[in-house]
C-alpha positions in Angstrom: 28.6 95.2 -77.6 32.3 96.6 -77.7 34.1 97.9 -75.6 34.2 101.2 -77.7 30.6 100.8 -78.7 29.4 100.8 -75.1 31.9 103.9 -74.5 29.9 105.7 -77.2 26.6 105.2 -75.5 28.0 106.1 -72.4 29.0 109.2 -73.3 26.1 110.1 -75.8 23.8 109.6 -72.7 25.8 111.5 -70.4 26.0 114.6 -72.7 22.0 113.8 -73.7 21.2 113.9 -69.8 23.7 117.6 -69.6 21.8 118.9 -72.6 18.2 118.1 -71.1 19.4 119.5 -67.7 20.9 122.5 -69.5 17.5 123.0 -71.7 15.5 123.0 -68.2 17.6 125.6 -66.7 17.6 127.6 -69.7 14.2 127.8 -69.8 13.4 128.3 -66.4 16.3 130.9 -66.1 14.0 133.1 -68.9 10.6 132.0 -67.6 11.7 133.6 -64.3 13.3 136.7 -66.3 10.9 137.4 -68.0 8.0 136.9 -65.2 10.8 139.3 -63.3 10.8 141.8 -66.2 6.7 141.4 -66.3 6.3 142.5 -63.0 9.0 145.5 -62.7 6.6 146.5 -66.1 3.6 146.5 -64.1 5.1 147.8 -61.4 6.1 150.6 -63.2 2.8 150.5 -64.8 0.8 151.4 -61.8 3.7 153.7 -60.0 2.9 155.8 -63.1 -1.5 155.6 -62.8 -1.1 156.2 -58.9 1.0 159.4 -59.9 -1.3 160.2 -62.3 -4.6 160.0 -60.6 -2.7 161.4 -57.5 -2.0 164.5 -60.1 -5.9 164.3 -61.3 -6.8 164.9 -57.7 -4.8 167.6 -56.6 -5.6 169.7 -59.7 -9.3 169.3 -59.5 -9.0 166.7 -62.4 -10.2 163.5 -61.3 -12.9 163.7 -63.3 -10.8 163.7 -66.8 -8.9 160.7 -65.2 -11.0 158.2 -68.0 -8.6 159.8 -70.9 -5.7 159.2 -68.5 -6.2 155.7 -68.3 -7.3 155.1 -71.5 -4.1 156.0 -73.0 -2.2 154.1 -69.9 -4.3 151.0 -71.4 -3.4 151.6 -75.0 0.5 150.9 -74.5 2.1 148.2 -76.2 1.5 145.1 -74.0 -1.1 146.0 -71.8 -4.2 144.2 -72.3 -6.1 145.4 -69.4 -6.2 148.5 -66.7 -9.3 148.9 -64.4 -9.1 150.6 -60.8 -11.4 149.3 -57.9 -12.3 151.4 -55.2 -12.4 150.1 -51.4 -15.3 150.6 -49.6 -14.4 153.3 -47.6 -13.9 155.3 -50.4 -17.2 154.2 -52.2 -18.6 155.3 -49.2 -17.5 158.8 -49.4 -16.9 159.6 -53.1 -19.0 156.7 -54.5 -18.2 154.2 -57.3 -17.0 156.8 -59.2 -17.7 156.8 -63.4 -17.5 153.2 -65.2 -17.9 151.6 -61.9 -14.6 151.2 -59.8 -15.4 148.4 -57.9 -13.7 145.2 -57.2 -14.3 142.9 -59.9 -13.0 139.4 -59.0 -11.8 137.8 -55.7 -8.4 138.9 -56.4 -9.7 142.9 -56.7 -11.3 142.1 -53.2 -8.1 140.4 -51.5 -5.9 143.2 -52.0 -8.0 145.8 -51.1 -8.9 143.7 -47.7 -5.1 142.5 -47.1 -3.2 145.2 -48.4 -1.0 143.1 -50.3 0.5 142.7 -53.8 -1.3 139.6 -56.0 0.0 138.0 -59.1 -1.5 135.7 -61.7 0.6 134.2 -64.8 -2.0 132.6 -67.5 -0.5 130.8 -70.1 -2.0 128.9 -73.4 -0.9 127.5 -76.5 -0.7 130.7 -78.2 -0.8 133.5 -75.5 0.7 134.4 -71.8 -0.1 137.0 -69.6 1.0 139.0 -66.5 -2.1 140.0 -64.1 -0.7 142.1 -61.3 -3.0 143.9 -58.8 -1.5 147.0 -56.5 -3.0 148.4 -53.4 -3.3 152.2 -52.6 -2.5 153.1 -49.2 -3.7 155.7 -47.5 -0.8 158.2 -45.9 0.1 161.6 -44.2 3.4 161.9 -45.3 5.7 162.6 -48.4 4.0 165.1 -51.0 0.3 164.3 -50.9 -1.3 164.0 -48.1 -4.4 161.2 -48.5 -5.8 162.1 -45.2 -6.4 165.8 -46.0 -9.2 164.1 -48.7 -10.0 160.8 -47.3 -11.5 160.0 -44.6 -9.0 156.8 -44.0 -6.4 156.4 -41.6 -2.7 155.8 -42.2 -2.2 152.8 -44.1 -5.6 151.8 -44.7 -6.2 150.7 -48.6 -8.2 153.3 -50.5 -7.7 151.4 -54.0 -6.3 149.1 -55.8 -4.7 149.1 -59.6 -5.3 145.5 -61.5 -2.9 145.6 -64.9 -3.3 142.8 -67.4 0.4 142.7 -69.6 0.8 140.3 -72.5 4.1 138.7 -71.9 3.7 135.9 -75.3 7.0 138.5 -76.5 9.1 136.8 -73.3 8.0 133.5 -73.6 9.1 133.6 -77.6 12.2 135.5 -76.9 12.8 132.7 -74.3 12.2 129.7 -76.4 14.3 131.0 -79.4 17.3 130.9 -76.9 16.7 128.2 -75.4 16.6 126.7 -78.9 19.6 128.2 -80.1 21.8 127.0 -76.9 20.3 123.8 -77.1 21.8 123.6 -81.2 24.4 125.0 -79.7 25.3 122.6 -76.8 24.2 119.6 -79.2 27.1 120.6 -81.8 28.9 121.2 -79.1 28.7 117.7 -77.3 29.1 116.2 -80.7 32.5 117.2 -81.5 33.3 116.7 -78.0 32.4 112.9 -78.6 34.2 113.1 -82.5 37.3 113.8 -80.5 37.2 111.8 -77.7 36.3 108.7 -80.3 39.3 109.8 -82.5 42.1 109.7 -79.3 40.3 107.2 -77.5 39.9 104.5 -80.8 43.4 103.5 -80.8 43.5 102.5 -76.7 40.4 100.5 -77.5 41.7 98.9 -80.6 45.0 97.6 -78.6 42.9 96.8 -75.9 40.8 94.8 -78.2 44.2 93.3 -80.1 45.6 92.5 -76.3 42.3 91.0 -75.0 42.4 88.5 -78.4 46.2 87.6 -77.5 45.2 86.6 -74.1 42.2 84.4 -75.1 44.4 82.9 -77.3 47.0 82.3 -74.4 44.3 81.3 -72.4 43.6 78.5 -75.1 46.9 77.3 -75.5 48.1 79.3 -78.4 50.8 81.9 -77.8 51.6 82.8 -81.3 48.9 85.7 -81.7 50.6 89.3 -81.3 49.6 92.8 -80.2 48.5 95.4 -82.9 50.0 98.6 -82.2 48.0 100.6 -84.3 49.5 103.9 -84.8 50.1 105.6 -81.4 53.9 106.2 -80.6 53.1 104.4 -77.2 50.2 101.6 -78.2 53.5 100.5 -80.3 55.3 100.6 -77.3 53.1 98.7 -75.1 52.5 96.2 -78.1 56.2 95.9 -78.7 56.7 94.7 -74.7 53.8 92.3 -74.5 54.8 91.0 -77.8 58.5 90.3 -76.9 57.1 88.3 -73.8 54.7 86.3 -75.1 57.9 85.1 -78.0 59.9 84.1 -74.9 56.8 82.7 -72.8 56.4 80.9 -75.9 59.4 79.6 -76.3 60.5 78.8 -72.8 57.1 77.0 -72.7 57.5 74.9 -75.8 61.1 74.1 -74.7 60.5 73.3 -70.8 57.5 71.4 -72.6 60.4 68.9 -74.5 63.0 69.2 -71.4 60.7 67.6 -69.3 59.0 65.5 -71.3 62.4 63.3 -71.9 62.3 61.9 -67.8 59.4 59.9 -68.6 58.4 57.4 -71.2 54.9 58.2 -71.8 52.4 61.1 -71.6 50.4 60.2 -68.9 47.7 61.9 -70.4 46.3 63.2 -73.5 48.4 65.9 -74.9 46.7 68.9 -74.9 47.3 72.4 -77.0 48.5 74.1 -74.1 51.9 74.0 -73.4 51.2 74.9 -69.8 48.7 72.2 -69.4 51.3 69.4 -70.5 54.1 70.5 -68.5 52.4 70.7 -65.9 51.1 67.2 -65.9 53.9 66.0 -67.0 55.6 67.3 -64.1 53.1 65.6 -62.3 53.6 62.5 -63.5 57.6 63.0 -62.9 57.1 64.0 -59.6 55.2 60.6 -58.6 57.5 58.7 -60.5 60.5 60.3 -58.6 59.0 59.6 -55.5 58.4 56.0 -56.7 62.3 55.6 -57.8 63.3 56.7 -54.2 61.0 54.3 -52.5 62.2 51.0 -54.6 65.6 52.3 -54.2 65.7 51.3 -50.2 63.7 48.2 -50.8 65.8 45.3 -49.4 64.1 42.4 -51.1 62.7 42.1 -54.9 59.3 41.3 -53.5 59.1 44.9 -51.8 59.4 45.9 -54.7 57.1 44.1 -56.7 54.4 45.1 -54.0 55.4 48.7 -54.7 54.1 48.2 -58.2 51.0 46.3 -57.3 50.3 49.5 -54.5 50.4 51.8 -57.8 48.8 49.3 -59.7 46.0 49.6 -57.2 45.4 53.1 -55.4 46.7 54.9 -58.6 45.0 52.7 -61.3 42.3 51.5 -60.0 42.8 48.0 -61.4 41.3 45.5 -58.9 42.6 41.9 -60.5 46.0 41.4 -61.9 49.2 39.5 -61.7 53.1 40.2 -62.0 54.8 36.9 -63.5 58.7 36.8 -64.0 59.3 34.7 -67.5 63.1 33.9 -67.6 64.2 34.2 -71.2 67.0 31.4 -70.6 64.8 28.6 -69.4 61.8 29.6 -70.4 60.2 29.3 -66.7 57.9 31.4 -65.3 56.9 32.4 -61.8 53.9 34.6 -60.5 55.8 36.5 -58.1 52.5 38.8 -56.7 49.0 38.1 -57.6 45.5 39.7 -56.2 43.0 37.2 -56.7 45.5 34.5 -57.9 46.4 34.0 -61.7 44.4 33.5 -64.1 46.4 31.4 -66.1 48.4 28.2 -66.0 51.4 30.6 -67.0 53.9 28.3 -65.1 52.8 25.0 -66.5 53.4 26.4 -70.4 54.7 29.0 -72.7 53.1 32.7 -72.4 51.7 34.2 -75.6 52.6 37.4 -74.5 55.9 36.6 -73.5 56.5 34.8 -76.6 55.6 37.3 -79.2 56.8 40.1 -76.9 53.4 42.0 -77.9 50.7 43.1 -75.6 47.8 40.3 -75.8 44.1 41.6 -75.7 41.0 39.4 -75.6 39.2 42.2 -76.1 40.6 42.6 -79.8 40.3 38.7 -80.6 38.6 36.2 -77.9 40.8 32.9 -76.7 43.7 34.5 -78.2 45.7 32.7 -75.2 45.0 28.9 -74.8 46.1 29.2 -70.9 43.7 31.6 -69.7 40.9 29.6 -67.9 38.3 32.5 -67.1 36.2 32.7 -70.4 33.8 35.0 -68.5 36.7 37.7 -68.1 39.0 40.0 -70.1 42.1 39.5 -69.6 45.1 42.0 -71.1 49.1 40.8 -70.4 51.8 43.3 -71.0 55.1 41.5 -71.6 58.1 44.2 -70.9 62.1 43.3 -70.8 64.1 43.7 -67.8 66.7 42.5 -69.1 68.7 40.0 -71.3 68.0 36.8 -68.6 64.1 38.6 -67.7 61.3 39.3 -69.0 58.0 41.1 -66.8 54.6 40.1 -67.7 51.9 42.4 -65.8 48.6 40.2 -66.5 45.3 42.7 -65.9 42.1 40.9 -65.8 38.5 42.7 -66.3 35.0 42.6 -66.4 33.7 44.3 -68.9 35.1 45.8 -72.0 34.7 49.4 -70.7 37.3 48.7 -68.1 39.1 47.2 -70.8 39.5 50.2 -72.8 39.9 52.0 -69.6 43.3 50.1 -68.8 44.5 50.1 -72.4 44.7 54.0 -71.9 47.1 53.2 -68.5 49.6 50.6 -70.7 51.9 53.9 -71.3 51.7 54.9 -67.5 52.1 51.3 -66.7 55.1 51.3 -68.8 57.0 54.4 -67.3 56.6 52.9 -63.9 58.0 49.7 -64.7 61.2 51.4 -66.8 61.3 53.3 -63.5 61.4 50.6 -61.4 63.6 48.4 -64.3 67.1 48.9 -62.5 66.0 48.2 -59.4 64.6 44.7 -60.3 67.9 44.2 -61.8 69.7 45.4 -59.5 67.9 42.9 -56.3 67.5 40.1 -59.1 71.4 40.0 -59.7 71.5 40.3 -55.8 69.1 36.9 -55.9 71.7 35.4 -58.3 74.3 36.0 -56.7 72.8 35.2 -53.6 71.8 31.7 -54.7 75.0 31.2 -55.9 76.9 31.7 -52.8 74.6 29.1 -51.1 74.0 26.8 -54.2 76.7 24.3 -55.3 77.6 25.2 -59.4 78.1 21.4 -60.0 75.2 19.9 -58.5 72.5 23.1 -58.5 72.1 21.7 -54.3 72.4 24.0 -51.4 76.4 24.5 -50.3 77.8 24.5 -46.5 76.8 28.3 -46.6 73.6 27.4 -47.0 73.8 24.7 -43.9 75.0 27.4 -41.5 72.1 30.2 -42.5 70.0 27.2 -42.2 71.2 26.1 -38.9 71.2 29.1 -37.1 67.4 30.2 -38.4 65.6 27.1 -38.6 67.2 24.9 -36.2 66.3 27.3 -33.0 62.6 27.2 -34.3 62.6 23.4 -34.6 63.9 23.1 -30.9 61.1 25.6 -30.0 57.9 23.9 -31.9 59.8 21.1 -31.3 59.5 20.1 -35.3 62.1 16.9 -35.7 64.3 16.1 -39.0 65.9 13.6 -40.4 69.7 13.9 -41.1 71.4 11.8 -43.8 74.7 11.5 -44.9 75.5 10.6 -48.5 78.6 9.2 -49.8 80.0 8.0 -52.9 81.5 4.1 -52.3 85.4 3.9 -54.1 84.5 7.7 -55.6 88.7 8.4 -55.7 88.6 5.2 -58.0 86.5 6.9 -60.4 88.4 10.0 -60.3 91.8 8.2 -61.0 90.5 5.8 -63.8 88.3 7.8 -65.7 89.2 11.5 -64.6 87.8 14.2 -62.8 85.2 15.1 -65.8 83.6 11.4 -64.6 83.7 12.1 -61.2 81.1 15.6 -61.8 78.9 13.5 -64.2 78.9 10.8 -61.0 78.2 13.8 -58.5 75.7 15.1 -60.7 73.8 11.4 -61.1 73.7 11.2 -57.2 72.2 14.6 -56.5 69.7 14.1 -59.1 68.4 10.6 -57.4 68.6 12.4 -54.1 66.5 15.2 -55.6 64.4 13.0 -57.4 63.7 11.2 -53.8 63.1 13.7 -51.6 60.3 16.3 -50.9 59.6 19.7 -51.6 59.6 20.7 -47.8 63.5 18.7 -47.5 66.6 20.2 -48.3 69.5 18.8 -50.3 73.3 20.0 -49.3 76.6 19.1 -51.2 78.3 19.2 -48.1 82.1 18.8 -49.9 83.6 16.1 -53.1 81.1 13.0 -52.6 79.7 13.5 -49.4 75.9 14.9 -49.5 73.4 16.0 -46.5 69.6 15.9 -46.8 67.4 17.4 -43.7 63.6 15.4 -44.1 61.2 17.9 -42.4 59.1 16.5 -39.8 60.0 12.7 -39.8 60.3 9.6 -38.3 62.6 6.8 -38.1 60.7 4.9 -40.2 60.9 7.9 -42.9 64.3 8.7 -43.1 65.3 4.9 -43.5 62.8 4.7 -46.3 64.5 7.8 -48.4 67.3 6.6 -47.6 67.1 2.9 -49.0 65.3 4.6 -51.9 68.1 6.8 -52.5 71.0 4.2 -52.3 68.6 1.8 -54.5 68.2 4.2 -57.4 71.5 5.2 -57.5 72.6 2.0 -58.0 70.3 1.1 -60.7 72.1 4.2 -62.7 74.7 4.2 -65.4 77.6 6.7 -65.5 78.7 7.4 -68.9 82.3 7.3 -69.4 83.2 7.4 -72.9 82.4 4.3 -74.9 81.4 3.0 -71.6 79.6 3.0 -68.4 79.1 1.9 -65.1 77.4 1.7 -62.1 78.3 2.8 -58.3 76.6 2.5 -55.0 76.3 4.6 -51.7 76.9 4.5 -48.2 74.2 6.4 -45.9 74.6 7.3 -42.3 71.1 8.7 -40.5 70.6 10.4 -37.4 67.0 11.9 -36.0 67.2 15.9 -34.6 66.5 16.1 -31.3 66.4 13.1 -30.4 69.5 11.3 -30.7 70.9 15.1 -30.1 69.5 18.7 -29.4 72.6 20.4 -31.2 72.3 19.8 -35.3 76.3 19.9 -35.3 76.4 17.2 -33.5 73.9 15.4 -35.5 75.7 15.6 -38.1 78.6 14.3 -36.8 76.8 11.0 -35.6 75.3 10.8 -39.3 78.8 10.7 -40.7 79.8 8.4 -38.1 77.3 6.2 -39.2 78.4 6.5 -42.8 81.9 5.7 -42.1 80.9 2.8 -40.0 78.7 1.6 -43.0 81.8 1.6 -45.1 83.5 -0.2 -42.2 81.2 -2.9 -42.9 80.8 -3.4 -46.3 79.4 -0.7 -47.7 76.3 -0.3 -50.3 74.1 0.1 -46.9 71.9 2.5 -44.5 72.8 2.8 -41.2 71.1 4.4 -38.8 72.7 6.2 -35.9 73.3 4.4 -32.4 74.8 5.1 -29.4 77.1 2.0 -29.1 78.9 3.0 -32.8 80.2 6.2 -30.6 83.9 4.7 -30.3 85.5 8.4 -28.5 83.3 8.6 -25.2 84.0 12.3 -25.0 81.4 12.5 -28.3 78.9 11.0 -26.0 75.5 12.9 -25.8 74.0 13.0 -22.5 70.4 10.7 -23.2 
């Protein structure tokens, strides 16, 4: 039901409810007048009997009284006139002619009480007024009762009972009441007409501005405000019309403002401008606060568990791997893992990474050869970092629900790792450059740079866990030869042969230095005597067996290696490393192409001496 609809009710009740009360006072307003007007009648009535009998009396006429009242009984209206004599009075007069007695209890209760009794009878078709008046004896005014009666003052000699048919009233009465209830009821109607004509146009721009805001509600702030006709509803419509154009278009244009920060809708777009902006803003918001975090990262691994965090508490994924693919040598490195990879992604070429497209089992099964789980899903998401790096983020799952459920994430996915994109460049060019500082360009070994960070992180722990190495020192036999005969471009390719054979010959936990021109270090974690001067032989006996390309022709070239064991022979690595090149120059003092290991009596300056 409307609003105006329920308006109309309300008043038609209200006036329905005033014209019932209105009839009911009405009507009791002429019952009661004309029950007044009834009994002032027979009032009247028996004043004028009591005068006349009184009359009768004094003129020695009492007995012609039967006219009298006859012709008091044949007025309009009154149905009935009887007297009844008390019993005093029957006593001393008798009942008198047509037998004045009481005739009902009522006769009989005013002639013992002395008081006035009434009795309204009403029927379908007739009312009547019964009204019976007690004559009291008294001394005074003009008659004097007591001069006749034998009664005292005040006592009741009589009484007067007067029947008056009132049906006239009670007509009289209903024909008004009638007549103001038409009259109220036309009256009420054109009240409602006119309150319904001024009142329609409030309702209908209510109606019009309840619509627009349902429509708001929903999303859709293009519905206006009808007016009507009203001077002010066009006023009012005008206002809320003008706001909703520049809700609407502040919305729609904060709506594309924002949405520019991030890559992707995090969510489906809805109708509602509101309702995307405000998600979206969400969405920047934890982004932003992402971007700030990554920013004060010191290392590119932080940073990488950053992403996994999201990855986790925001996505809900439970296994998945970040992999770095370098675009240049095609190598690839899982840099942060949660239930290790899947994949043998470092021992071959990534599909993903090679098509640059996302790769889904769930579209086509086996669609990567290196994934080894066939009871999982698996969906990689290659994405470039830059020119020299690609990003592979590697989700595995379970079922193809949760598949589904993560291809809906590969646009949030995506804005994180664009936000995080300049940062990984940033610390991976800060890894390049790092490695560069303390890796030799030639020879792609460790530099002196590295040999000092070395020495003053490792070495300390060594001496503390007391964790020996093995220190050799490489060096090229006749290398200036090579340089004056064949040139300098030679003398890299010969470099370059020897630190591949010492590369080659060492193991993963050892560490390779050019230490400057020819001469090369290697530190062999946790050895012996026996160790080192295996390498070592192994390295001088490879080398030898290789050809050095210099032109047209080759050649071949041997070392001379000088060893030294940490602590042992000395707790300070410096001067470890001085005994090891001791020992090399005193194996090219003695014919070179040979391993020498360190000794005590090779010390020729005694201020060298280690205390043993």
């Amino acid at each position: 039901m409307s609003t105006r609809q329920k308006l109309t009710l309300t008043l038609s009740i209200i006036f329905l409810i005033f014209l019932i009360v209105m009839v009911i006072l009405i009507t009791f307003n002429f019952r009661d007048s004309g029950i007044n007007s009834a009994q002032k009648r027979a009032m009247l009535t028996a004043e004028v009997v009591k005068s006349g009998l009184t009359a009768h009396m004094v003129n020695g006429m009492m007995d012609k009284r039967a006219y009298f009242l006859n012709q008091i009984e044949n007025i309009d209206n009154v149905s009935a006139l009887w007297i009844a004599r008390s019993p005093s009075v029957i006593k001393q007069f008798g009942e008198g002619f047509n037998n004045e007695i009481a005739r009902d209890a009522i006769d009989k209760a005013v002639l013992n009480s002395g008081e006035i009794q009434k009795e309204m009878t009403e029927t379908t078709t007739k009312s009547t007024m019964r009204m019976t008046i007690p004559f009291k004896a008294t001394a005074f005014g003009d008659t004097n009762c007591l001069s006749c009666h034998n009664a005292k003052e005040g006592e009741v000699l009589g009484a007067i009972s007067i029947i008056l048919d009132v049906s006239d009233v009670r007509g009289s009465s209903f024909s008004t009441v009638g007549y103001a209830t038409i009259a109220i009821a036309i009256l009420m109607f054109f009240i409602i007409l006119t309150i319904n004509r001024y009142f329609k146009p409030y309702i209908k721009i209510f109606y019009s501005i309840k619509d627009v805001m349902m429509a708001a509600y929903d999303g859709n702030y293009s519905k206006r405000v009808d007016g009507g006709d009203l001077k002010e509803s066009k006023s009012v419509a005008n206002m809320l019309n003008s706001l909703l154009e520049k809700l609407q278009k502040v919305f729609l244009e904060i709506d594309k403002k924002v949405y520019i920060f991030v890559q992707n809708r995090g969510e489906e777009i809805s109708k509602d401008p509101l309702v995307n902006i405000n998600n979206t803003i969400d969405q920047l918001s934890e982004i932003y606060k992402f971007k700030q975090t990554i920013e004060h990262d010191k290392e590119l691994e932080d940073i990488y568990k950053r992403l996994a965090y999201i990855f986790k508490n925001k996505f809900d994924l439970e296994d998945f791997s970040i992999i770095e693919a370098d675009t240049f040598s095609g190598l690839k490195n899982v840099v942060y893992s949660v239930n290790g990879c899947h994949c043998e992604v470092e021992k071959g070429e990534c599909r993903a990474d090679r098509i640059n497209s996302m790769v889904d089992s769930t579209i086509f099964e086996s669609s990567c050869s290196k994934f080894n789980q066939p009871n999982l899903n698996y969906l990689c998401i290659p994405y470039s970092i830059s020119n020299e790096l690609n990003l592979i983020i590697s989700i595995v799952t379970k079922t193809e629900k949760e598949s589904l459920r993560v291809r809906s994430l590969v646009n949030l996915i995506e804005d994180y790792i664009a936000t995080a994109q300049p940062a990984i460049v940033s610390k991976k060019l800060m890894q390049i450059l790092n490695k560069m500082a303390r890796v030799d360009q030639l020879t792609g070994m460790y530099n002196r740079k590295y040999l000092d960070e070395f020495t003053e992180t490792t070495i300390p722990q060594a001496l503390r866990t007391n964790t020996p190495y093995g220190v050799l020192m490489i060096d090229i036999d006749f290398f200036k030869m090579i340089n004056d005969t064949y040139g300098h471009d030679v003398g890299d390719e010969g470099i370059r042969v020897v630190s591949r054979v010492i590369k080659e010959s060492i193991r993963s936990s050892d560490i390779a230095i050019r230490y400057g021109g020819e001469e090369f270090i290697v530190l062999l974690h946790n050895c012996d005597k026996n160790f080192i001067k295996e390498v070592a032989e192994k390295i001088r006996t490879n080398f030898a067996k290789q050809k050095i390309s210099a032109g047209t022709e080759s050649f071949s070239k041997t070392l001379s290696i000088g060893t030294v064991m940490f602590p042992q022979d000395s707790k300070s690595i410096w001067k470890c490393i001085k005994y090891a090149d001791m020992s090399l120059y005193y194996a090219k003092e003695h014919g070179r192409n040979q391993v020498i290991s360190f000794d005590k009596s090779i010390i020729k300056d005694d201020s060298m001496q280690d205390s043993f």
